[in-house]
N, C-alpha and C positions, 0 to 999 in steps of 0.2 A: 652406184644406184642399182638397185634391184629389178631384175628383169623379171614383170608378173605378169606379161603380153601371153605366155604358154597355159598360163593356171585360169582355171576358174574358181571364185572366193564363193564360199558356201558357208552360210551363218544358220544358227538359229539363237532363240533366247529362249531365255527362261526370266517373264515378269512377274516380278513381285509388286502386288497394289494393299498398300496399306487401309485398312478398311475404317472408314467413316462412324463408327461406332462408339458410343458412349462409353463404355467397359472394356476391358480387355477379352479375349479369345476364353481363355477357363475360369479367370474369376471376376469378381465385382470391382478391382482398379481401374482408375479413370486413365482413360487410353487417349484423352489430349496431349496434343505437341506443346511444346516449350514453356514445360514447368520445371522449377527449380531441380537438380539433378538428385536422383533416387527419392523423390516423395511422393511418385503414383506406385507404388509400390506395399506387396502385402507377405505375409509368408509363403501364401499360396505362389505367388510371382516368385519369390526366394526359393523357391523351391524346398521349405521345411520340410524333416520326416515327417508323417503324418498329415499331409494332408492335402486334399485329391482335388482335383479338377472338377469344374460342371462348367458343359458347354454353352455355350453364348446363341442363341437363336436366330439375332440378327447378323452373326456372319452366315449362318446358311441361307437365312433368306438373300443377303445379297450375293453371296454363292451363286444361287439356281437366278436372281436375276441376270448375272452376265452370262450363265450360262442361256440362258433364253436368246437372248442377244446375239449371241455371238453364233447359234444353229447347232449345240452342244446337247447329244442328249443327258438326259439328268439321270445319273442313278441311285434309282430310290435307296439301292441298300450299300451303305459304304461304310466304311470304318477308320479310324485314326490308328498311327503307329507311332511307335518312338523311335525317332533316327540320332542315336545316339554319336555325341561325339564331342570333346571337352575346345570350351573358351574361356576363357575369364569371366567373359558377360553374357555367360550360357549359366546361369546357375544351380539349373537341377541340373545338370551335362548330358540331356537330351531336348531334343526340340520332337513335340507334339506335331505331325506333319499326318497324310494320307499318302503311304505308299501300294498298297495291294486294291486299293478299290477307290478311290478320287470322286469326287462327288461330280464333275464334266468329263463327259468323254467327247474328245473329236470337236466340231465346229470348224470353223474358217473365218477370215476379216479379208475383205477386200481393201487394196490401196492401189492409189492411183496418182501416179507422178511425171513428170514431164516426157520419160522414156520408158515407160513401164504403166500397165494395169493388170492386176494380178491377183490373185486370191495367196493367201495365207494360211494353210493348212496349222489348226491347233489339234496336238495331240492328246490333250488332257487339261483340266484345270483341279489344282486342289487346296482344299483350306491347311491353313497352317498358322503357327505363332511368331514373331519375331523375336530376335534375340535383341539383349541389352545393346550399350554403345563405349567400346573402345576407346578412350580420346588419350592422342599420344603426343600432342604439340603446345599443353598448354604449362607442363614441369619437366625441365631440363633430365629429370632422375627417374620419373615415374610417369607409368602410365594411366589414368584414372578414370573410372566406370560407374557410368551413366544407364541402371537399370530402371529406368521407365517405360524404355520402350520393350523390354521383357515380356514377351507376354501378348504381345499387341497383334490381334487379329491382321491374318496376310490370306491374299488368294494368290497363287502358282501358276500365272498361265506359263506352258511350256508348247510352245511351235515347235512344228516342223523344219527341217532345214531346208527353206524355202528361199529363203533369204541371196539373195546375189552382190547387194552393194551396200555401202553406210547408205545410200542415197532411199533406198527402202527399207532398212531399220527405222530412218529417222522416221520415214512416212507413218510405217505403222505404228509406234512410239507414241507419236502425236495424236493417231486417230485413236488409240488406247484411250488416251489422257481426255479426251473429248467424249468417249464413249462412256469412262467410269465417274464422269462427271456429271452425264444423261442421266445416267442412273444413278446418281445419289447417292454411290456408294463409295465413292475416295471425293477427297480434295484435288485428286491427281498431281499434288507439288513437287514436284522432281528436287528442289532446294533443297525440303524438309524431310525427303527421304519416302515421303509417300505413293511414288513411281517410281522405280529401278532398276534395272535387265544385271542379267548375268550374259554377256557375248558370248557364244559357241563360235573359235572361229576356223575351219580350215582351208587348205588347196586340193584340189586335183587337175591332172591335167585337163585341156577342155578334150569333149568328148566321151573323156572316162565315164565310168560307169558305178563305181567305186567312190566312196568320200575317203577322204585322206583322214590321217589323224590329226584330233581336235584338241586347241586349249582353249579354256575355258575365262574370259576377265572378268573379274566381282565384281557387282555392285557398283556398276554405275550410274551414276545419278542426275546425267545434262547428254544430252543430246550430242553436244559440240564434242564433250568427253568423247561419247559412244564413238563419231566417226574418225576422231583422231587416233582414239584406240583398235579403231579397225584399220585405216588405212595401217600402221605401223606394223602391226601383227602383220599383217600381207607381205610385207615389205619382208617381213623376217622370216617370215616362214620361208616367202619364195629364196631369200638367200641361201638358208640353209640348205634348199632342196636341192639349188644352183649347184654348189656345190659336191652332191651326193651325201650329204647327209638326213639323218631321221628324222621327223619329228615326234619329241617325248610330249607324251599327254600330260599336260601341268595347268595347276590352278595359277593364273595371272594378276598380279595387282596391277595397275595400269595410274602413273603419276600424271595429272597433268602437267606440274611443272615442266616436266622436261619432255613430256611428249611420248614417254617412254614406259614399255609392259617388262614386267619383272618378277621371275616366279615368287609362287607362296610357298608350293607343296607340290606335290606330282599328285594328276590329282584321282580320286578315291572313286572304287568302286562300291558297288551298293555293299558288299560285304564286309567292306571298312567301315559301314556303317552300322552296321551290326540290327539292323531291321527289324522290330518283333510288333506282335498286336501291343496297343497302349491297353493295360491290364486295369486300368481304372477308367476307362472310359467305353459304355457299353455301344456294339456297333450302333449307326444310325438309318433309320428305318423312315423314309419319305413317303407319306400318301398320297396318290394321285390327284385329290383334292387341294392339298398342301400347294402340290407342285403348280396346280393348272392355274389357282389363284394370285400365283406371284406372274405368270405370265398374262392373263388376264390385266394386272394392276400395271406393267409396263406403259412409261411414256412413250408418245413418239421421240425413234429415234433418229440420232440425224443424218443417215441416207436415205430414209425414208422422206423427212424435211428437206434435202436437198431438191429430192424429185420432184416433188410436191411444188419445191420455190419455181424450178425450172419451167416445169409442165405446166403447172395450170396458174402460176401467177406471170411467166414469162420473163423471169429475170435471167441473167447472164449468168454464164457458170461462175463469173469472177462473183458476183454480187451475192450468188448463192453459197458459194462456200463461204464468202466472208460473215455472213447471217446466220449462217449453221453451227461455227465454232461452239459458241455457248448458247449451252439452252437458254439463258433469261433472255439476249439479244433474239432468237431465234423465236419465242413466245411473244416477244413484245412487238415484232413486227406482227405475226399473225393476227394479236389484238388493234392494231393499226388497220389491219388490211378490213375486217371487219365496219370498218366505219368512213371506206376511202378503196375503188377502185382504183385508183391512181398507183401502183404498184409499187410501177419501178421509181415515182418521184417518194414516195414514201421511202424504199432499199435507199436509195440517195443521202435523203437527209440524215436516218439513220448513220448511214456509214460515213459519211462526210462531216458531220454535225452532233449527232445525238451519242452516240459512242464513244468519237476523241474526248465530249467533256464527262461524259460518265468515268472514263479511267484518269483524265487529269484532276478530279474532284476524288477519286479514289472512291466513287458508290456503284453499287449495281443499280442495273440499269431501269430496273423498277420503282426507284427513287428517284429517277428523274424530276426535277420540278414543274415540266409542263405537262398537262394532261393531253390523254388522247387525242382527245378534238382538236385540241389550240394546233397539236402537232399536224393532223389531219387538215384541217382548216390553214395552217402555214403552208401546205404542200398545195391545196387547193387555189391560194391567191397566185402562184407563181403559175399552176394549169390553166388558169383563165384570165391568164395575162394580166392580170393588175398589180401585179407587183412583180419587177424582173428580176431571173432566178442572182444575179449577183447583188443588187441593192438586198435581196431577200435575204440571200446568207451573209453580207458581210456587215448589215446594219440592224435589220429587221431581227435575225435572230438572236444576235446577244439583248437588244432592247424587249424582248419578252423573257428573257432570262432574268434579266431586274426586275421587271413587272410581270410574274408567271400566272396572274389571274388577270390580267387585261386580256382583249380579242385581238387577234391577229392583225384582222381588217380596220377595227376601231386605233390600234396602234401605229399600223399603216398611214393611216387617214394624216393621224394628229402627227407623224412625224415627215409630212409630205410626200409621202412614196408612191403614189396611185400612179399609174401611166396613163401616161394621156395619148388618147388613140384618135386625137383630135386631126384630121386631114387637111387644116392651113397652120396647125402649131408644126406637126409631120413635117409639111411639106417646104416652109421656111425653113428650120434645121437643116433638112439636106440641102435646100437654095445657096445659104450661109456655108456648109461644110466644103460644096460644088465650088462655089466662088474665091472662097480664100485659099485653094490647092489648086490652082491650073496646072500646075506644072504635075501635081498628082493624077490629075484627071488624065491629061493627055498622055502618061505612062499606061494607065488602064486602059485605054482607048485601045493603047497600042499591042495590047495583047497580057501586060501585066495584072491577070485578072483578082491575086492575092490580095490587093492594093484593098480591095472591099474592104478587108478587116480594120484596113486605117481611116478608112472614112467614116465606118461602124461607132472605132473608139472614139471620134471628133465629136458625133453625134451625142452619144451617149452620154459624153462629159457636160456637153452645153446644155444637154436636159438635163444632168445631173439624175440619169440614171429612170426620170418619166418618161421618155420615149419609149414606145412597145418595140423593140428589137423588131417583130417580124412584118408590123408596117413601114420601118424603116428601112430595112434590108429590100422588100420590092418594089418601095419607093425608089431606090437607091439606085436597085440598076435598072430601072426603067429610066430614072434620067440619065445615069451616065451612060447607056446605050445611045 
């Protein structure tokens, strides 16, 4: 087993977000996922002699919006290069990328995990195309390619090496995927290939000063990959080190099957790339009007929404991040709150109720079939006691889920659920509950004060659920005192 108690692991990434866009990056093919293999494609994507590129306007705008986002300043004047270097499914044998002037400079992401909060230094973000798609498992003989995705508008965030554990790739990974989703500008699907990291991974001793030398793993595309690819590298590096040996800087493929990274290539430096201006694509020149108007049109986003849930609506951090994830969850309580101080019974229902059927239904959550009020008004009968919050969620609300234009309380009514806060209906119940448990009372008597919760549930049953819990509970131990 490899001893990595001496090393400290030092990552960075380099993300690639597939960009949300109708058209591909230089021409007018349609840049949807999973269409039949090579039919979003054109010559211009083929890469024909003769014929040139025009850039795509909506990956710069959503360029400059994550660079807003993210605290990156925007540079107005930036240029495209050709970084030249042969695939199969590269088929001009250069990929259109920003090497000398990137359209983000700089920025940060904050993340925050059980043992860590920390800021994320980005060094750069920049536009770029993707290349086709490889597929080598589906003929025994041959390996066969999938150029649709040729082509396909990419933004390049490349961090710093910030990075100390899988346990904070993952964090920020995720807050990525929630971020590019804010903004409207990815799907953020890791499945489909539309969120991705390249792992930067190396050792140095702790204390050093020095980063050690890095290998690099492609294209990962899950989370659970990322950290198993990282623990294993660790593991390898430090043996090698263990032992007095180098580490060679190589480009990694990393299998899940077996848990195992396995070189590509040693891997290249920018002069292997052979770097030069893109000669058909004239530099790109932002006006500060341009710019201020995309930062201008920005949602809120969601650290901002977190705070906001925390602060001035008073939910719990658990309740806020769960609300925050997706913008339409994160909207749909806001327009809730708007018509219902009750907050955190509204955060409740949502996350308890109005969420799990939105994803077992497979809709977003603006389709909901009940309306605002019904919803609002559902939370309201449980704050004024007229309906108890368990009859509420385990009866009441699927029965307006059938009947999604009935009233809450009219539903309530006609399905007998009102509680009754009646003071000799009350106070027989607990009489009854008191009478048929001597042998329960006189355990509480004697100091077993949990006992409440069973004479609670004796109560409750015999009502069948109209007894007001909180006339019950002081009725309760005022007699059994």
């Amino acid at each position: 087993m490899a001893e990595t108690s001496t090393y400290e692991t030092v990552i960075g990434l380099e993300v690639h977000v597939q960009l949300a866009t109708q058209s591909k990056a230089f021409c007018a093919d349609d840049a949807a996922f999973g269409a039949a293999p090579n039919t979003h494609i054109s010559a211009i994507s083929l890469g024909h002699p003769g014929t040139l590129p025009k850039l795509n306007e909506k990956q710069v705008e959503f360029a400059i919006r994550l660079g807003h986002a993210i605290g990156s300043e925007i540079n107005a004047n930036n240029s495209f290069d050709r970084k030249n270097y042969f695939y199969a499914d590269l088929p001009k044998g250069y990929q259109l990328t920003q090497d000398r002037a990137p359209i983000c400079i700089g920025g940060k992401v904050a993340i925050k995990g059980s043992n860590f909060n920390k800021e994320i230094r980005i060094h750069h973000v920049h536009m770029e195309e993707d290349a086709g798609k490889s597929i080598h498992d589906l003929d025994p003989k041959h390996s066969l390619i999938d150029l649709n995705r040729a082509g396909v508008p990419l933004l390049e965030i490349v961090t710093e090496p910030d990075f100390r554990s899988p346990e904070e790739v993952d964090v920020f990974m995720t807050t990525m995927r929630q971020l590019v989703r804010y903004l409207e500008i990815s799907d953020g699907n890791m499945e489909e290939g539309s969120l991705r990291c390249d792992v930067n991974i190396s050792l140095r001793k702790k204390g050093a000063a020095e980063y050690g030398e890095r290998c690099e793993v492609k294209n990962v595309n899950s989370m659970r990959f990322a950290r198993q690819a990282i623990e294993f590298e660790v593991k390898r590096q430090a043996n090698i080190l263990n032992a007095g040996g180098i580490i060679k800087r190589n480009t990694l493929n990393f299998d899940p099957a077996t848990g195992v990274t396995s070189p590509l290539r040693e891997k290249e430096d920018a002069n292997d790339y052979r770097y030069f201006p893109a000669p058909d694509l004239t530099p790109l020149e932002l006006s500060s009007e341009f710019i201020e108007k995309i930062k201008t049109n920005l949602p809120p986003l969601p650290a901002v929404l977190y705070q906001q849930f925390t602060k001035d609506f008073a939910l719990s951090e658990y309740n806020a991040n769960l609300l925050t994830q997706e913008k339409a969850v994160a909207f749909f309580f806001l327009r809730l709150s708007e018509q219902s101080k009750n907050y955190t019974g509204i955060a409740n229902l949502l996350i308890n109720k109005v969420i799990p059927f939105a994803n077992e239904q497979k809709i977003n959550i603006s389709e909901f079939p009940l309306s605002a009020k019904a919803l609002t008004d559902f939370v309201q009968l449980i704050e004024d006691g007229k309906v108890s919050s368990s009859l509420a969620y385990q009866r009441l609300f699927p029965a307006l889920i059938e009947s999604p234009d009935a009233s809450p309380l009219a539903l309530a009514e006609k399905l007998n659920m009102i509680q009754d806060g009646d003071d000799d209906f009350v106070s027989d119940l607990v009489d009854a509950a008191i009478a048929n448990n001597p042998d329960k009372v006189k355990a509480y008597q004697s100091g077993k004060k949990n006992l409440i919760g069973f004479f609670m549930g004796e109560i409750v049953r015999a009502s069948k659920g109209k007894a007001d819990p909180k006339a019950v509970n002081a009725l309760l131990r005022d007699k059994l005192s």
